[in-house]
N, CA, C and O atoms as a printed pandas DataFrame, in Angstrom:
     atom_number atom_name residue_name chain_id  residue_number  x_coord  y_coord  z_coord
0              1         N          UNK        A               1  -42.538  -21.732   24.471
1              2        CA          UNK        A               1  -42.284  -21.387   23.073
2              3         C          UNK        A               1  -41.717  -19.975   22.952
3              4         O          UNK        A               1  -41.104  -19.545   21.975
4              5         N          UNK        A               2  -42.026  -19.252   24.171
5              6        CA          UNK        A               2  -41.676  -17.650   23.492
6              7         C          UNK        A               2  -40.065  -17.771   24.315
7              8         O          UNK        A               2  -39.195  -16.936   24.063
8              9         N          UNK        A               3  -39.896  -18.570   25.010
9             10        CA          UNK        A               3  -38.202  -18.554   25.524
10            11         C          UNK        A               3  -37.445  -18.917   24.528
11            12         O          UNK        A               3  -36.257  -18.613   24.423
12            13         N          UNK        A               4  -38.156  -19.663   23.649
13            14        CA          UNK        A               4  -37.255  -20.046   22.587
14            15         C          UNK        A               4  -36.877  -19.186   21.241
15            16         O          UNK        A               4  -35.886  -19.184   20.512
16            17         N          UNK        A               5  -38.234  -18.385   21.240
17            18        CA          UNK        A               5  -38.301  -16.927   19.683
18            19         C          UNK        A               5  -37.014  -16.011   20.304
19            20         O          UNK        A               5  -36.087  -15.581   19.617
20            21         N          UNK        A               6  -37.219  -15.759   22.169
21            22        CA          UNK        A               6  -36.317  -14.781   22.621
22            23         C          UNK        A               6  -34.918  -15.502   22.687
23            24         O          UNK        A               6  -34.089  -14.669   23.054
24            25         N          UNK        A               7  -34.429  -16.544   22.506
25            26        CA          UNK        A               7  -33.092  -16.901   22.435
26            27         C          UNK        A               7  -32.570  -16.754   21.199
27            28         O          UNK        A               7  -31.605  -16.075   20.848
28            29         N          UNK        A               8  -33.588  -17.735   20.307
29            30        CA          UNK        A               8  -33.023  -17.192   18.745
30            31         C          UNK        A               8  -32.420  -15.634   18.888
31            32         O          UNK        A               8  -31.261  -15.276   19.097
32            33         N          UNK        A               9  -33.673  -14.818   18.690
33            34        CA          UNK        A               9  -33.520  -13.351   18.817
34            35         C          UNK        A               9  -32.027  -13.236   19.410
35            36         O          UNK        A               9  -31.066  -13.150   18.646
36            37         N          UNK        A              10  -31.900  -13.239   20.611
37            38        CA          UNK        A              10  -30.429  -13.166   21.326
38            39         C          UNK        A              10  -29.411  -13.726   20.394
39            40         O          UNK        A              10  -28.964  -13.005   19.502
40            41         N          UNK        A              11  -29.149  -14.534   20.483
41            42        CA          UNK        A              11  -28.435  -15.191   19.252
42            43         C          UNK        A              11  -28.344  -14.702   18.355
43            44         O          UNK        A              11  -27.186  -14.415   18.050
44            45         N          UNK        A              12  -29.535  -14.264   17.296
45            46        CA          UNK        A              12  -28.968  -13.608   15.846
46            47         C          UNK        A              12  -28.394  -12.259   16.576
47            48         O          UNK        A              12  -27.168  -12.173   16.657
48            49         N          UNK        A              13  -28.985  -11.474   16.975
49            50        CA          UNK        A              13  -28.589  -10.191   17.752
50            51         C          UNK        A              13  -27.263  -10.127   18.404
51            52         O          UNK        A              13  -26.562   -9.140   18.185
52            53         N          UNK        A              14  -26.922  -10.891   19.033
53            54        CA          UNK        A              14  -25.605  -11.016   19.563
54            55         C          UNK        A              14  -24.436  -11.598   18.303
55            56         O          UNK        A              14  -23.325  -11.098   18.129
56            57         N          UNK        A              15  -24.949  -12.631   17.602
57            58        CA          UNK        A              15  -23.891  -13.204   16.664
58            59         C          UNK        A              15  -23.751  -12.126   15.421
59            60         O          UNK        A              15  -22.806  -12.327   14.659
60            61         N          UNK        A              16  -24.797  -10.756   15.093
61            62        CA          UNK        A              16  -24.492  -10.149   14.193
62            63         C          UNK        A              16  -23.922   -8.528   15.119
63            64         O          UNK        A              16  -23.624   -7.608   14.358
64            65         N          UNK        A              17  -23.862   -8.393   15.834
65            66        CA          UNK        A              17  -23.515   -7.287   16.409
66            67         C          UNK        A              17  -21.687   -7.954   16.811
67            68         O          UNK        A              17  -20.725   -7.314   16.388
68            69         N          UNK        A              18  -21.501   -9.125   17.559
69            70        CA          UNK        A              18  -19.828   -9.412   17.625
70            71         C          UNK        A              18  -19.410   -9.750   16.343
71            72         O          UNK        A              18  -18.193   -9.634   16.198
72            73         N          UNK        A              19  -20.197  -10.239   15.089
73            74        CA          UNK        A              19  -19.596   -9.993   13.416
74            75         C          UNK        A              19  -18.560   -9.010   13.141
75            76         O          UNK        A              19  -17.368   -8.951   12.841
76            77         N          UNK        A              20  -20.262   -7.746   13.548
77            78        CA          UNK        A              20  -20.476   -6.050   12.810
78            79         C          UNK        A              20  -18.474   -5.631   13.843
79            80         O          UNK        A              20  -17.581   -4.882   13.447
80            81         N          UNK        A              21  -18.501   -6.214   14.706
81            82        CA          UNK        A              21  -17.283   -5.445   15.708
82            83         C          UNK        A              21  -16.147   -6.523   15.405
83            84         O          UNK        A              21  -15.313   -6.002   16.146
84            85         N          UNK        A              22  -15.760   -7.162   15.102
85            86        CA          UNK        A              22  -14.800   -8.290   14.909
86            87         C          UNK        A              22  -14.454   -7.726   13.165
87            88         O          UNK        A              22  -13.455   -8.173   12.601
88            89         N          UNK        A              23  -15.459   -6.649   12.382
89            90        CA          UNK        A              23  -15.182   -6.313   11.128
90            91         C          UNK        A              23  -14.371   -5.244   11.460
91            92         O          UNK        A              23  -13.288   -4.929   10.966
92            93         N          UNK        A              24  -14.973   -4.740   12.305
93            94        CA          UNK        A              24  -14.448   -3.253   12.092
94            95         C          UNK        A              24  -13.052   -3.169   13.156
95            96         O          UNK        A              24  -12.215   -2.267   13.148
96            97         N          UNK        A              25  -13.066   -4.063   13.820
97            98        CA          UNK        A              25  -11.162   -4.248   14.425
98            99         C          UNK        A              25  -10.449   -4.566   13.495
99           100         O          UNK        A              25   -9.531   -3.847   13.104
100          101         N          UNK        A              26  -10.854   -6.120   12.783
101          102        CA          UNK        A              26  -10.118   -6.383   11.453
102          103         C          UNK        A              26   -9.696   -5.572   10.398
103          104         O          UNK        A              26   -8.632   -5.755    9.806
104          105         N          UNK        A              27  -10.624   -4.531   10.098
105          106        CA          UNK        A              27  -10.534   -2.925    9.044
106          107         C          UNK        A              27   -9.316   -2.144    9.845
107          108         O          UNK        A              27   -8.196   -2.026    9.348
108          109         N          UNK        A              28   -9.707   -1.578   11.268
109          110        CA          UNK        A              28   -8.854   -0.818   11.432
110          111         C          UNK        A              28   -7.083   -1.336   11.901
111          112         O          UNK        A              28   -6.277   -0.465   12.228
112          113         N          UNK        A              29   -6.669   -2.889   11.863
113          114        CA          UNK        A              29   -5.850   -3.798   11.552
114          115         C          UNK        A              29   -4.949   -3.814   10.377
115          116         O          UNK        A              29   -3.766   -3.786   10.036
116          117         N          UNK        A              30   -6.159   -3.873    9.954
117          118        CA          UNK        A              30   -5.171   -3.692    8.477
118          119         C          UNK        A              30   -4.999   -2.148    7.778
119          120         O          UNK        A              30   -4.095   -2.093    6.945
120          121         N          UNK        A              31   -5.527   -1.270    7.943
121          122        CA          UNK        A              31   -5.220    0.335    8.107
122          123         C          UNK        A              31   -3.815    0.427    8.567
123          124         O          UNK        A              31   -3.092    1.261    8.023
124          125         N          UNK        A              32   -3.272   -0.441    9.642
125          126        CA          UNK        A              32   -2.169    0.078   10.426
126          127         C          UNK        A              32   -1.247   -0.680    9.992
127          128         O          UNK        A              32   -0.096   -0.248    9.929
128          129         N          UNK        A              33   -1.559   -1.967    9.604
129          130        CA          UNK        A              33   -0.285   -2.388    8.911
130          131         C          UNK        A              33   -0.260   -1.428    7.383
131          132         O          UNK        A              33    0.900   -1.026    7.296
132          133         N          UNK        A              34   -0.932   -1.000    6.372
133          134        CA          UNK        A              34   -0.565   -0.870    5.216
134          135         C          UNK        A              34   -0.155    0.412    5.842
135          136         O          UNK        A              34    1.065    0.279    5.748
136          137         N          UNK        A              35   -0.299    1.342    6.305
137          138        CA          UNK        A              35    0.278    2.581    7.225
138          139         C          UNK        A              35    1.793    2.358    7.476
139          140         O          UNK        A              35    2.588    3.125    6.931
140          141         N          UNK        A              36    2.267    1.291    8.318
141          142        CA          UNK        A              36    3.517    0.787    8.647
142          143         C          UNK        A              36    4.099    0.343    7.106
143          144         O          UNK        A              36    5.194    0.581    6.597
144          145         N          UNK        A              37    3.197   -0.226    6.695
145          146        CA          UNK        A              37    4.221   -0.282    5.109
146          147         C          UNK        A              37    4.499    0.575    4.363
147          148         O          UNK        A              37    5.561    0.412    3.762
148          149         N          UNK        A              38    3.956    1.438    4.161
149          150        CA          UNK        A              38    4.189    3.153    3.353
150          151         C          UNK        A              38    4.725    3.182    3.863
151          152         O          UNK        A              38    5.572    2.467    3.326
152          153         N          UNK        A              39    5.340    3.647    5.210
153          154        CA          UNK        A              39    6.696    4.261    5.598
154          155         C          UNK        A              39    7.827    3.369    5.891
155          156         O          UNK        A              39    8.828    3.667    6.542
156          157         N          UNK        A              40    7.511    2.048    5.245
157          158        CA          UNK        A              40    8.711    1.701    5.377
158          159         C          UNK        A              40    9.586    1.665    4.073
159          160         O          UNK        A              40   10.798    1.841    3.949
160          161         N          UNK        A              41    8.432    1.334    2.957
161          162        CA          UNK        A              41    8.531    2.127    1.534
162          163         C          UNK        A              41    8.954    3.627    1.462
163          164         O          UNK        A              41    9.732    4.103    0.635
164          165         N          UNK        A              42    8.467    4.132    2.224
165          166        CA          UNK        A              42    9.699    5.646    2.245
166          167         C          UNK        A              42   10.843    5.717    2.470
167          168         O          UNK        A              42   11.588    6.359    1.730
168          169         N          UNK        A              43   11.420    4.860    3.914
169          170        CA          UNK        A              43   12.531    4.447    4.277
170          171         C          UNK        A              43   12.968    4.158    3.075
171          172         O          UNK        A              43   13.689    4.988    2.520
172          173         N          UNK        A              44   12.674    3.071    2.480
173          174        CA          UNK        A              44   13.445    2.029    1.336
174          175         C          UNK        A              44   14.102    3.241    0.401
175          176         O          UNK        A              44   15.299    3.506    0.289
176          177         N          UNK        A              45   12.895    3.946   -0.281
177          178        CA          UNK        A              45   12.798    4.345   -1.092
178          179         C          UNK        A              45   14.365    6.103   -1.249
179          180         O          UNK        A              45   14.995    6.538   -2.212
180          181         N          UNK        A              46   14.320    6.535    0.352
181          182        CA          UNK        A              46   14.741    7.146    0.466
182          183         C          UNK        A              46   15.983    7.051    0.608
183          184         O          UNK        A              46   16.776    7.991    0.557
184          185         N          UNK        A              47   16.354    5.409    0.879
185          186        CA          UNK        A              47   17.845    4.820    1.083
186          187         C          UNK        A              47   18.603    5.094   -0.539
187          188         O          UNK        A              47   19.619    5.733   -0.812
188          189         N          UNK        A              48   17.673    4.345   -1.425
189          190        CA          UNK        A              48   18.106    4.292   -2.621
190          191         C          UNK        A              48   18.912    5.505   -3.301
191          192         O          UNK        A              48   19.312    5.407   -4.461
């Protein structure tokens, strides 16, 4: 019975910690595209 409390455990522990890191790649993802879009909006902007 207690192999089984310690797998759960593993499991939530592991499935909320690769969440918590799969968020925060996705965040800093999209940081770099809207980054790449401002300056391409400058470009544009500066053509005009």
């Amino acid at each position: 019975m207690t192999e089984l409390a310690w797998l759960i455990t593993g499991i939530l522990l592991g499935g909320c910690i690769g969440i918590t890191l799969m968020c925060c790649l996705q965040l800093n993802r999209i940081n770099a595209y809207e980054a790449e879009i401002r300056s391409l909006k400058k470009k544009l902007n500066k053509e005009q």
